[in-house]
OpenMM code with the backbone's topology and positions (N, CA, C; nanometers):
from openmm import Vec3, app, unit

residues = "UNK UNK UNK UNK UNK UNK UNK UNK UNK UNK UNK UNK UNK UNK UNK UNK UNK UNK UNK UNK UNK UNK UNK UNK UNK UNK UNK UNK UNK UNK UNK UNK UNK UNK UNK UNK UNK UNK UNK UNK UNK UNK UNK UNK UNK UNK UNK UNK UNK UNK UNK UNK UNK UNK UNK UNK UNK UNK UNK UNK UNK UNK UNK UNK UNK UNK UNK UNK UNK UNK UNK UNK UNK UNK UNK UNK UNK UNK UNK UNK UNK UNK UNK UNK UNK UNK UNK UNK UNK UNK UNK UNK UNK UNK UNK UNK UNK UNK UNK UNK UNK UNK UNK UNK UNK UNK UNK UNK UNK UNK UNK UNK UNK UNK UNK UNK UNK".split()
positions = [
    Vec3(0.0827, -0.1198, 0.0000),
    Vec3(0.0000, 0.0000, 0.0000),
    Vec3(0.0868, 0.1257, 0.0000),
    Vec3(0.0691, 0.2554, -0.0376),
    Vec3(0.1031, 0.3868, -0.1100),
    Vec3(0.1051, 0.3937, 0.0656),
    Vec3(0.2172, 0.5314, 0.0844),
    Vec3(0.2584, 0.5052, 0.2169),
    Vec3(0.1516, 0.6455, 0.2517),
    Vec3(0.0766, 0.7055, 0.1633),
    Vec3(-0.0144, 0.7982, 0.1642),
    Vec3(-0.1506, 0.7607, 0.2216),
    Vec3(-0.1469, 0.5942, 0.2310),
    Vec3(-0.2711, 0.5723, 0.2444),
    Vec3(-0.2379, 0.4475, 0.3921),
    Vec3(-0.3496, 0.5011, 0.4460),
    Vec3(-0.4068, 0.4114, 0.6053),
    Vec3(-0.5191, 0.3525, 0.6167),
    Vec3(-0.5693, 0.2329, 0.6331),
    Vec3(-0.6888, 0.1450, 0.6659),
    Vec3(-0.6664, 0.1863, 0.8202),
    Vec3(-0.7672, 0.2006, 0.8810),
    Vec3(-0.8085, 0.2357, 1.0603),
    Vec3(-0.9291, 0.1646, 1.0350),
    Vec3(-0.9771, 0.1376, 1.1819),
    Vec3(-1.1144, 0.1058, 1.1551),
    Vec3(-1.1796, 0.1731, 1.3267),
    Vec3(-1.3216, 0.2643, 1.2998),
    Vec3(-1.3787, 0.3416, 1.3788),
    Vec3(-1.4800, 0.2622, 1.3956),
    Vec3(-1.4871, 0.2634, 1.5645),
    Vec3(-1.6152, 0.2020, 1.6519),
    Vec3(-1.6903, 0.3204, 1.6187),
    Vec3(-1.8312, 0.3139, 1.6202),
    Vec3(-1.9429, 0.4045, 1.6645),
    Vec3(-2.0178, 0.3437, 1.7095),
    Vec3(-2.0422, 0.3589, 1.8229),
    Vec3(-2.2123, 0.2959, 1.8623),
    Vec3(-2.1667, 0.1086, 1.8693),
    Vec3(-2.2856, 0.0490, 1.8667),
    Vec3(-2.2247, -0.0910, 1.8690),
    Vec3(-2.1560, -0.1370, 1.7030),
    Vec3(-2.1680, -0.0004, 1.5641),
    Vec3(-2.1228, -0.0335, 1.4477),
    Vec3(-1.9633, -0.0305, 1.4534),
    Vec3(-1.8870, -0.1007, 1.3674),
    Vec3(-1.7529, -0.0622, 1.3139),
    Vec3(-1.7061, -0.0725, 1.2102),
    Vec3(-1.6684, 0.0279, 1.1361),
    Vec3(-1.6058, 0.0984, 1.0110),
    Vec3(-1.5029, 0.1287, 0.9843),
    Vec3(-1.4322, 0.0003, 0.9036),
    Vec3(-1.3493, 0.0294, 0.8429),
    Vec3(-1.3097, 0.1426, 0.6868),
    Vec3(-1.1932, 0.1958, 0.7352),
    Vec3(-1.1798, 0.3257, 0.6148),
    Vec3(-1.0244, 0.2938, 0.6198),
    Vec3(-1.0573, 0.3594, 0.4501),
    Vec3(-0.9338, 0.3514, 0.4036),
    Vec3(-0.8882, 0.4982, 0.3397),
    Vec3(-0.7913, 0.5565, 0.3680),
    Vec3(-0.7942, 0.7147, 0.3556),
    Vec3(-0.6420, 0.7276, 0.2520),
    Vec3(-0.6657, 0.8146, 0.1869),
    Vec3(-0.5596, 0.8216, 0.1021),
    Vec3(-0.5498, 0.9970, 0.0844),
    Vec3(-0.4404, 1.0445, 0.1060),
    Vec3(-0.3864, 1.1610, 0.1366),
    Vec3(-0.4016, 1.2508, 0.0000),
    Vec3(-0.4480, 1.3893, -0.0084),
    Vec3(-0.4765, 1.4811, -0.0881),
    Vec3(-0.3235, 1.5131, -0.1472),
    Vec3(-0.2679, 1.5332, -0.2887),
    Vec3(-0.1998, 1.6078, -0.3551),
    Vec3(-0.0470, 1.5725, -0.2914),
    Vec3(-0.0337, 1.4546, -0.2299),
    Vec3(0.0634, 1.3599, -0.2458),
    Vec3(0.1102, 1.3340, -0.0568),
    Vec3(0.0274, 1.4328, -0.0238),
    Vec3(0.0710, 1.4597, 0.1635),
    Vec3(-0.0167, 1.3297, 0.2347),
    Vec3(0.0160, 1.3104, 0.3678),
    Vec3(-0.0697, 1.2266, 0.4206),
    Vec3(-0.1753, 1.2308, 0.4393),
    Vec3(-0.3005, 1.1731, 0.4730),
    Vec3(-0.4064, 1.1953, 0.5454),
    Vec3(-0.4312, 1.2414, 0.6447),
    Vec3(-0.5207, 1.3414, 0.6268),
    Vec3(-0.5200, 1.4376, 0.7542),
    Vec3(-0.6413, 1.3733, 0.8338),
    Vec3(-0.6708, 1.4630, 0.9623),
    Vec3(-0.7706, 1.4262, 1.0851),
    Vec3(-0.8991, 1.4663, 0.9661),
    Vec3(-0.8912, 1.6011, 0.9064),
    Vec3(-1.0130, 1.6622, 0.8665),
    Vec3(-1.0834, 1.5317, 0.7658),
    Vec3(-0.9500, 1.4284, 0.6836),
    Vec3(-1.0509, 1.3402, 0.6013),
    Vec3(-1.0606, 1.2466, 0.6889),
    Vec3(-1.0646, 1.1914, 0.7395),
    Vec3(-1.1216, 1.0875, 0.8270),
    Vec3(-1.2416, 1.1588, 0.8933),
    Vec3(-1.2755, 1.3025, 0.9303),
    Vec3(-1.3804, 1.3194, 0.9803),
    Vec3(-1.5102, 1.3719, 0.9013),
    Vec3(-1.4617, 1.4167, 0.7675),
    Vec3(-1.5278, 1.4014, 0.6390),
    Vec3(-1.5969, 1.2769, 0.6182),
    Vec3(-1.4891, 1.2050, 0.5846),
    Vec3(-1.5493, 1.0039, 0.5618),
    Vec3(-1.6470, 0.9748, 0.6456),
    Vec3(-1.6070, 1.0188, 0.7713),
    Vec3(-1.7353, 0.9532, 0.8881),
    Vec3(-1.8454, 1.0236, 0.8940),
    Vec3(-1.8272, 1.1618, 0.8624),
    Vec3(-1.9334, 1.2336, 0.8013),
    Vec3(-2.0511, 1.1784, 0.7656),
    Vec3(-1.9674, 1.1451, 0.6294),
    Vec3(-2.0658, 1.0487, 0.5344),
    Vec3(-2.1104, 0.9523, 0.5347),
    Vec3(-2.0364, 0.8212, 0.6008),
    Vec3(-2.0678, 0.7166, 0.6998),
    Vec3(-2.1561, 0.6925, 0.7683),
    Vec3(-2.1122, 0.7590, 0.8547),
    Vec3(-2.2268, 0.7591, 1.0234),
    Vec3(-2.3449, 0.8560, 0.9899),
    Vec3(-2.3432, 0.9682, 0.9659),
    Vec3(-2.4525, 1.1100, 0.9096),
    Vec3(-2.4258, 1.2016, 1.0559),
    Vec3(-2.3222, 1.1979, 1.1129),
    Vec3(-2.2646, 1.2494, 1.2507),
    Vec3(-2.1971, 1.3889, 1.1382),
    Vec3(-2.2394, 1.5298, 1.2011),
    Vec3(-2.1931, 1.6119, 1.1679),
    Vec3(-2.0663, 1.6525, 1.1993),
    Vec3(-1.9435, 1.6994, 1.1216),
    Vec3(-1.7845, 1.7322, 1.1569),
    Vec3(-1.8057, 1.7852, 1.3115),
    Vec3(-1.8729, 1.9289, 1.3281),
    Vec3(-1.8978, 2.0216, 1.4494),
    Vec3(-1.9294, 1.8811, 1.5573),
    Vec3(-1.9956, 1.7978, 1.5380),
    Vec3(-2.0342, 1.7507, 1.6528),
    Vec3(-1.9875, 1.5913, 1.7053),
    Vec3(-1.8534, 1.5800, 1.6217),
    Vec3(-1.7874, 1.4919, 1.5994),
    Vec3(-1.6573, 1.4599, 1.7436),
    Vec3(-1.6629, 1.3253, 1.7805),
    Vec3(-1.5477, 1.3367, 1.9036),
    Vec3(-1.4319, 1.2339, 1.8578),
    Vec3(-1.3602, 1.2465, 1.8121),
    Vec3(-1.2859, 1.1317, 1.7179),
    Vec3(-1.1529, 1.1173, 1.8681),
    Vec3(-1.1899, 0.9663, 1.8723),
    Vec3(-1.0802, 0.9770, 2.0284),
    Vec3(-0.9936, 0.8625, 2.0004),
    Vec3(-0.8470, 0.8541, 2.0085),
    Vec3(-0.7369, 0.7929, 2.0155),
    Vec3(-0.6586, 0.7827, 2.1087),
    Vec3(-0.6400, 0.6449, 2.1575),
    Vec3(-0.5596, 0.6112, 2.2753),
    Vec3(-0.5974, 0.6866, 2.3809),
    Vec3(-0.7648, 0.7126, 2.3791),
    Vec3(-0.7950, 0.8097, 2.5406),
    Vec3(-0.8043, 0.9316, 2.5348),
    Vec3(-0.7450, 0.9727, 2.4199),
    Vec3(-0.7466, 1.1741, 2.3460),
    Vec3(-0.8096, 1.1725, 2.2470),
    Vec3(-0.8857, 1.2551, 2.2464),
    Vec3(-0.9398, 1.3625, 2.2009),
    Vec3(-0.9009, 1.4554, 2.1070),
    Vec3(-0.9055, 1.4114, 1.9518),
    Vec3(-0.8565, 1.4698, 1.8439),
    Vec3(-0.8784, 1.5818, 1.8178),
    Vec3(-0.7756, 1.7067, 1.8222),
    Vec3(-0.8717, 1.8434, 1.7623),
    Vec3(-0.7812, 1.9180, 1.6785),
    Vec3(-0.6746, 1.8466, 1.6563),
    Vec3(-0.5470, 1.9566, 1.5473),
    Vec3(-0.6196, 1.9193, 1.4147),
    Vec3(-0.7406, 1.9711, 1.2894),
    Vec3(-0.8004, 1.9236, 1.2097),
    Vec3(-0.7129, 1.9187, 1.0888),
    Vec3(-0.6012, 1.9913, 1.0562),
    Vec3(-0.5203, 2.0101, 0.9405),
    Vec3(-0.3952, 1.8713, 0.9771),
    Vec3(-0.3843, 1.8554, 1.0946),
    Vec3(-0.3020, 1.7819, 1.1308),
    Vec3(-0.2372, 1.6469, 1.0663),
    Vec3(-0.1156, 1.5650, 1.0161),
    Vec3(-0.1863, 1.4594, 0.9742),
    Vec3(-0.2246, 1.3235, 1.0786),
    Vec3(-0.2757, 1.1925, 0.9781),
    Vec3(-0.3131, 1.1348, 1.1495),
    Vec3(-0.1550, 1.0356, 1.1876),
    Vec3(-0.0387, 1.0365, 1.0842),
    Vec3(0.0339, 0.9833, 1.1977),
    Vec3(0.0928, 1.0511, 1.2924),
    Vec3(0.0797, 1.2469, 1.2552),
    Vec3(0.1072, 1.3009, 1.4114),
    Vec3(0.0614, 1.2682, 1.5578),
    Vec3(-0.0615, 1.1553, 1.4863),
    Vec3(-0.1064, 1.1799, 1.6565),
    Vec3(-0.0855, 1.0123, 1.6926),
    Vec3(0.0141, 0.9285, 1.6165),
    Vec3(0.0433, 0.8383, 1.6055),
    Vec3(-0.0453, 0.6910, 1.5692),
    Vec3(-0.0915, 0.7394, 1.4405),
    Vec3(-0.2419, 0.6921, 1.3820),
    Vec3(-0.1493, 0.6172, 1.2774),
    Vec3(-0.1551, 0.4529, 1.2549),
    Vec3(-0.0825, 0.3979, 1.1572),
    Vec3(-0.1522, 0.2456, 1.1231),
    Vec3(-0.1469, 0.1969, 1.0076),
    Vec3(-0.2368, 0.1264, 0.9120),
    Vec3(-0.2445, -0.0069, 1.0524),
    Vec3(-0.4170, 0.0056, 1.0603),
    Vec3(-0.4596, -0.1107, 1.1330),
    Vec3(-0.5173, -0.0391, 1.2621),
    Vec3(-0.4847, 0.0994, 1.3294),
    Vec3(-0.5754, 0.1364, 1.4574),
    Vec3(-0.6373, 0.1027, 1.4679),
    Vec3(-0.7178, 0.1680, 1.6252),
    Vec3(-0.8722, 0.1147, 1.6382),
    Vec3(-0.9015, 0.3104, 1.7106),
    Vec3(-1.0036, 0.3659, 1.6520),
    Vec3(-1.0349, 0.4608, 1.6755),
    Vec3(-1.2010, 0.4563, 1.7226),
    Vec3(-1.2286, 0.5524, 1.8081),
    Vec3(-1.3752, 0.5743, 1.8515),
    Vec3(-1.4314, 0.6790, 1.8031),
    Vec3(-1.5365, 0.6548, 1.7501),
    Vec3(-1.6356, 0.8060, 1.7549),
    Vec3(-1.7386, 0.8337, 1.8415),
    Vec3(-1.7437, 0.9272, 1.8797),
    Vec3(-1.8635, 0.9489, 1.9444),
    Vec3(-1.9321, 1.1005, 1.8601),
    Vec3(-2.0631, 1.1047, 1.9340),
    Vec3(-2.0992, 1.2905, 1.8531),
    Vec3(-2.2677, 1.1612, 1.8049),
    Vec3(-2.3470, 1.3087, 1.7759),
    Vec3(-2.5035, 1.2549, 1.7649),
    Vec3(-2.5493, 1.3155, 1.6677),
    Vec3(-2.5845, 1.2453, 1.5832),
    Vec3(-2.6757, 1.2868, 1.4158),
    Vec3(-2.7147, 1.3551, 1.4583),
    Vec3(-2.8062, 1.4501, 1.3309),
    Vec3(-2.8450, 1.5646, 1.3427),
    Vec3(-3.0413, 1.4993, 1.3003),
    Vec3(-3.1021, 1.5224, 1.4045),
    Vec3(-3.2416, 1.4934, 1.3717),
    Vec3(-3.2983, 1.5149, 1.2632),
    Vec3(-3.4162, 1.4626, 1.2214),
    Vec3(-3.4325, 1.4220, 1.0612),
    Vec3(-3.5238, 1.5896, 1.0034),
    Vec3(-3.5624, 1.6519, 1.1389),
    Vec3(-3.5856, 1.8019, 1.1220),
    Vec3(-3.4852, 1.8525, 1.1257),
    Vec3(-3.3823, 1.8241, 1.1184),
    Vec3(-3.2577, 1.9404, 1.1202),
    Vec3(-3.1823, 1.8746, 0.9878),
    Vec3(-3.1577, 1.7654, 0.9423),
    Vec3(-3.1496, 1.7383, 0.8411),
    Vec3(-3.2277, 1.8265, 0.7015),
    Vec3(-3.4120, 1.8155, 0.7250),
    Vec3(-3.4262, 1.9097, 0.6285),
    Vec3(-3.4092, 2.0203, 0.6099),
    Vec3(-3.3886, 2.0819, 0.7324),
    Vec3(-3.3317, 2.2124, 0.7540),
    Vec3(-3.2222, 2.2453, 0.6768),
    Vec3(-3.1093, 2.1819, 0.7260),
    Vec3(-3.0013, 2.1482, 0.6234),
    Vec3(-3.0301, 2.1954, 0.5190),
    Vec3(-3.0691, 2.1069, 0.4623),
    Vec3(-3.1175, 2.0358, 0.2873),
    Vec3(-3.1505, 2.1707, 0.2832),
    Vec3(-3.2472, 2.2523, 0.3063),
    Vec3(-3.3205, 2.3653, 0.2351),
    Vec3(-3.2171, 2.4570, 0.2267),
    Vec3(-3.0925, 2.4745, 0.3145),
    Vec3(-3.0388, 2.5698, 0.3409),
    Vec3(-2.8991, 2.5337, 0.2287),
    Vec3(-2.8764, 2.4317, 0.2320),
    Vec3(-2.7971, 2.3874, 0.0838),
    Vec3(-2.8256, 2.4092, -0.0724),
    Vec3(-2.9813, 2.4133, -0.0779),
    Vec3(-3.0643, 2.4125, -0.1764),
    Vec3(-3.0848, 2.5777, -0.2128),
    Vec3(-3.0839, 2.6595, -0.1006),
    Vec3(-3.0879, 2.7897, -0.0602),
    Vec3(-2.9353, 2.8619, -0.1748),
    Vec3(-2.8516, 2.7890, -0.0868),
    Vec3(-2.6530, 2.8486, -0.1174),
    Vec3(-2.6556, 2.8025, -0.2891),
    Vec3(-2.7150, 2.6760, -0.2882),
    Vec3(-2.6787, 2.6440, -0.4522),
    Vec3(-2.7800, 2.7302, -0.5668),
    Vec3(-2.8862, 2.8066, -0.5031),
    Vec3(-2.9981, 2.8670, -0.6138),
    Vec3(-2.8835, 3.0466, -0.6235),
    Vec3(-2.8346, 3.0267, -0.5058),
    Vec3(-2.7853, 3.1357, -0.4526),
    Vec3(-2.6504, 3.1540, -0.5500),
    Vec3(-2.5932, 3.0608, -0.5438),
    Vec3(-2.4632, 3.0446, -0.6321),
    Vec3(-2.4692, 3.0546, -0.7795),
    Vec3(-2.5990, 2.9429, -0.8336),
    Vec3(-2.5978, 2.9998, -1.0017),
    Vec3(-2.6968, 3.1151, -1.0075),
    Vec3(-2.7507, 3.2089, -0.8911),
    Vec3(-2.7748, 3.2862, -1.0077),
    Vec3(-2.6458, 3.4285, -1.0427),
    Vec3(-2.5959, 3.4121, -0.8755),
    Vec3(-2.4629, 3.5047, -0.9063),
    Vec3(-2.4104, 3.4559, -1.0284),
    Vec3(-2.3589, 3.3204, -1.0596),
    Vec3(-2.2776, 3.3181, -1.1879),
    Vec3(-2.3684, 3.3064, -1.3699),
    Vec3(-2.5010, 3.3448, -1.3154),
    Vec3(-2.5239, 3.3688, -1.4476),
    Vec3(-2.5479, 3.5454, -1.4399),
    Vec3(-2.5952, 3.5833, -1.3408),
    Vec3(-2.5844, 3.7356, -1.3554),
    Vec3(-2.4169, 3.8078, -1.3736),
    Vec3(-2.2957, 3.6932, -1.3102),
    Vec3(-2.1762, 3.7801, -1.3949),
    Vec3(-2.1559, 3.7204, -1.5446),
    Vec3(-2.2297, 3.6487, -1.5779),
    Vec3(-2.2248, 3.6250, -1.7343),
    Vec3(-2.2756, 3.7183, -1.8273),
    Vec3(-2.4106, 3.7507, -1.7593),
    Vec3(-2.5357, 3.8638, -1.7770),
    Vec3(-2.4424, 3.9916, -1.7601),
    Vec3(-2.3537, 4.0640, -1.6908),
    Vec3(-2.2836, 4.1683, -1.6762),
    Vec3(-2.1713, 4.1600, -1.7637),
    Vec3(-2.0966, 4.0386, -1.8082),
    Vec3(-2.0056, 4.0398, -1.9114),
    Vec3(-2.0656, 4.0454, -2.0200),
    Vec3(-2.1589, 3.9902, -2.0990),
    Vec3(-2.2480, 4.0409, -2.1912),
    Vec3(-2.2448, 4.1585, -2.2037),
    Vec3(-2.2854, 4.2214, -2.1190),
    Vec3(-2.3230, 4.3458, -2.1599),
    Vec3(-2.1726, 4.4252, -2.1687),
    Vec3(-2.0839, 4.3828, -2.0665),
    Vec3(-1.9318, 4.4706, -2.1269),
    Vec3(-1.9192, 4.4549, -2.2966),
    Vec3(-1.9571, 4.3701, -2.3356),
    Vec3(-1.9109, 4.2920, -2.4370),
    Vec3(-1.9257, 4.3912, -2.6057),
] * unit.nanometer
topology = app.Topology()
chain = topology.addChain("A")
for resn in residues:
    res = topology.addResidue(resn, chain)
    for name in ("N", "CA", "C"):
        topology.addAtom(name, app.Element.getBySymbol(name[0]), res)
């Protein structure tokens, strides 16, 4: 295996999840993708996320994880509590909100280059 990349595997709850993380633009894997992955995994939001190793409490997020002496085969815990299925749509609307929000800025600077034009 690419020395960029770590298999760990995270308890949550009585589940366990194995991940396999492979490091951005040639650097190691940081804390922030492993708490991304579980993100998506578990549906446990980053903010409310407790990612604990050997008894600590992960919080350097740029960090990578063999700084905190994280190497292929750990056993890591999560703890942290989904976000209720009303706060989920909440979410959703407010994503749905940023993205109506986003194309119309980029068709109104299309609409303003036009008209430089």
């Amino acid at each position: 295996m690419d020395e960029n990349t770590v298999t760990v595997t995270v308890a949550y709850g009585t589940a366990k999840h194995s991940i396999t993380l492979t490091g951005k633009d040639g650097a190691e894997p940081a804390l922030k993708d492993l708490s991304e992955t579980l993100a998506e995994m578990t549906g446990v939001p980053i903010p409310s996320q407790k990612i604990i190793f050997k008894g600590k409490s992960l919080r350097e997020m740029d960090s990578a994880l063999s700084s905190f002496g994280i190497k292929q085969g750990c056993k890591l815990m999560l703890i942290g509590k989904r976000n209720s299925p009303e706060e989920e749509a909440e979410l959703k609307k407010l994503k749905d909100i940023e993205k109506s929000v986003e194309l119309t800025a980029k068709s109104w600077r299309k609409w303003m280059e036009n008209l430089q034009d």
